[in-house]
C-alpha positions in Angstrom: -2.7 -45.2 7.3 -5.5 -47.1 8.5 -9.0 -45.5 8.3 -12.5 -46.4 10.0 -15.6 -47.7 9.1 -16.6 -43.3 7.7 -13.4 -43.6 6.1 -12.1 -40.8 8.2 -8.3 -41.4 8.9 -7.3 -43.3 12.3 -4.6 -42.1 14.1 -2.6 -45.1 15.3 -2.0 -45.4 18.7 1.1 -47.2 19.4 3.4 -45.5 21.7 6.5 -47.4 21.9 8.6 -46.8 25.1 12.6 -48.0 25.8 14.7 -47.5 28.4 18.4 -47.2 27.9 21.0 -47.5 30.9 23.9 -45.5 30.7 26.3 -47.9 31.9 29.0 -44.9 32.6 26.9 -42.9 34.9 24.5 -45.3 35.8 21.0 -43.2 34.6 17.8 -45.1 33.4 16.7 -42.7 30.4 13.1 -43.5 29.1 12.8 -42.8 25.1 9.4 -42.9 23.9 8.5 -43.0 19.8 5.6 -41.8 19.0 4.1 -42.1 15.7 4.4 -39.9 12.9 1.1 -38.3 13.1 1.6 -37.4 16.3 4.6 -35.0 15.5 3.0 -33.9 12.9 -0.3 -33.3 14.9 2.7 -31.5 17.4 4.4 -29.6 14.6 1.1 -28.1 13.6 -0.2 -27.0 17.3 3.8 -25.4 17.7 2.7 -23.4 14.2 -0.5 -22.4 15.2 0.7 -21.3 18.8 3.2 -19.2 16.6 1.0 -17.9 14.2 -1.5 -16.5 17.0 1.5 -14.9 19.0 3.0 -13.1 15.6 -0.9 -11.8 14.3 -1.9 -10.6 18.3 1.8 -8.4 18.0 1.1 -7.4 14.6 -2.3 -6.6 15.8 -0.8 -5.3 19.0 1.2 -2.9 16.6 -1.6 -1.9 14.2 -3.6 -0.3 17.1 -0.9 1.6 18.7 0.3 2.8 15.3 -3.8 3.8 14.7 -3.6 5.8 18.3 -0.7 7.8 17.6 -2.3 8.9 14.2 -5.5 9.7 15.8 -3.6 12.2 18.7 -1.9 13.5 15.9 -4.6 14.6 13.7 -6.8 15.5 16.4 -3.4 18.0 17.5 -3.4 16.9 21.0 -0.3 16.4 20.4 2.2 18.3 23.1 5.0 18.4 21.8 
């Protein structure tokens, strides 16, 4: 891993791109390899992105949980 003149680490850059022809069917499919750090710069936004959307439900849950208990105790319940 290559670093700068701080020390901080430097993501390299490189993006490699290929095309392969399916000789069957006759498509042009463009591959491109990125580097390592950038899946693992993508694997940790998909894990964020997850994380929020699991703690906003559980949030979600823990205030309609705390709004049922309050009707109840309050006995404005009609039931």
């Amino acid at each position: 891993m290559e670093r700068d003149k701080m020390g901080n680490r430097r993501l390299n850059e490189t993006l490699i791109v290929s095309k392969v022809f399916n000789l069957a069917w006759d498509v042009s499919l463009t591959i491109y390899h990125g580097t390592m750090e950038q899946g693992r710069n993508a694997n940790r936004r998909q894990t964020f992105i997850r994380n929020s959307r699991r703690r906003l439900l559980l949030t979600r849950k823990w205030v309609k949980a705390q709004t049922y208990t309050s009707i109840f105790a309050r006995g404005m319940c009609a039931c």
